[in-house]
C-alpha positions in Angstrom: -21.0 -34.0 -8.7 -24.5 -33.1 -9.9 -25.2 -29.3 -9.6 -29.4 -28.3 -9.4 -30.7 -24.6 -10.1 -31.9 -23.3 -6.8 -35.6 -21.9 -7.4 -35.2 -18.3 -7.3 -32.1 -17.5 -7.0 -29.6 -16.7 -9.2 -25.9 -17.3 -9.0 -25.8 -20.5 -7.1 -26.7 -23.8 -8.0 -26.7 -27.0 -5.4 -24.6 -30.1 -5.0 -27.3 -33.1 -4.8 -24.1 -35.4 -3.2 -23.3 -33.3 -0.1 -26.1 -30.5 -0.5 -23.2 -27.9 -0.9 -24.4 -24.8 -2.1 -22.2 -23.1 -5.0 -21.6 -20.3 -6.6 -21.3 -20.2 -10.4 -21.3 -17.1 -11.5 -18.4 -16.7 -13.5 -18.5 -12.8 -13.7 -18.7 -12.3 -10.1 -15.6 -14.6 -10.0 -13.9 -12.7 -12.3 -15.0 -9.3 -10.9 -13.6 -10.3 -7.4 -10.3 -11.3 -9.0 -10.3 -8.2 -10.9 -11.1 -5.9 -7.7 -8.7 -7.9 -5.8 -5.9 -7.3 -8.6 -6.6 -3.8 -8.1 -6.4 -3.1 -4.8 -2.9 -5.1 -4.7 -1.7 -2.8 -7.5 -2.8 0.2 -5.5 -0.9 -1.3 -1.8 2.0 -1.2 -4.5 1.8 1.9 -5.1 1.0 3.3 -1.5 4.0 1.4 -0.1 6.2 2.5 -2.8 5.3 5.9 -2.1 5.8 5.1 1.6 9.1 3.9 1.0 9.4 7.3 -1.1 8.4 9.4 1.3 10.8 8.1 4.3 13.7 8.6 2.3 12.7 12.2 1.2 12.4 12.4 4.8 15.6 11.0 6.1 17.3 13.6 3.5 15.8 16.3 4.8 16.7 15.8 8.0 20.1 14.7 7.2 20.7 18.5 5.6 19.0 19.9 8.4 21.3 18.4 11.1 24.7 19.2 8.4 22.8 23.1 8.4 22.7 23.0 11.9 26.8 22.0 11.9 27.6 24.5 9.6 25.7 27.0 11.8 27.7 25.9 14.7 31.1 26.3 12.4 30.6 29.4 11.5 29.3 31.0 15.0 32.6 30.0 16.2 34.6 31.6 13.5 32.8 34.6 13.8 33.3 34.6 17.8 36.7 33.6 16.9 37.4 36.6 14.6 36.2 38.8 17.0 38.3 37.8 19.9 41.3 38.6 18.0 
């Protein structure tokens, strides 16, 4: 493979085998890899808090629905003490 600067432009350089045109700029590379890193750090963290937030959720309607019970308990004492 024998790579030849492309006149004015930078960046990309072309195979004179199979007239591929490359990229070879190693801080772009690395920049995308970085940025990519990133944002799969930061789905992480949004689907951790996801997962966070469901449970919070599921709890809170858990003690709603025992609330609602005891609600229902204590109605019927009350009826109950006043039928006697």
């Amino acid at each position: 493979m024998q790579l030849q600067k492309i006149k004015d432009v930078d960046g990309f350089e072309k195979d004179s085998t199979n007239s591929a045109v490359l990229s070879v700029d190693n801080r772009a590379l690395y920049a995308y890899k970085e940025k990519r890193k990133n944002n799969l750090t930061m789905m992480n963290e949004i689907n951790n808090l996801k997962k966070c937030h469901n449970e919070v959720s599921y709890d809170i309607n858990s003690m709603k629905q025992e609330l609602m019970e005891m609600k229902e308990l204590l109605m019927n004492f009350i009826s109950l003490q006043k039928g006697r």
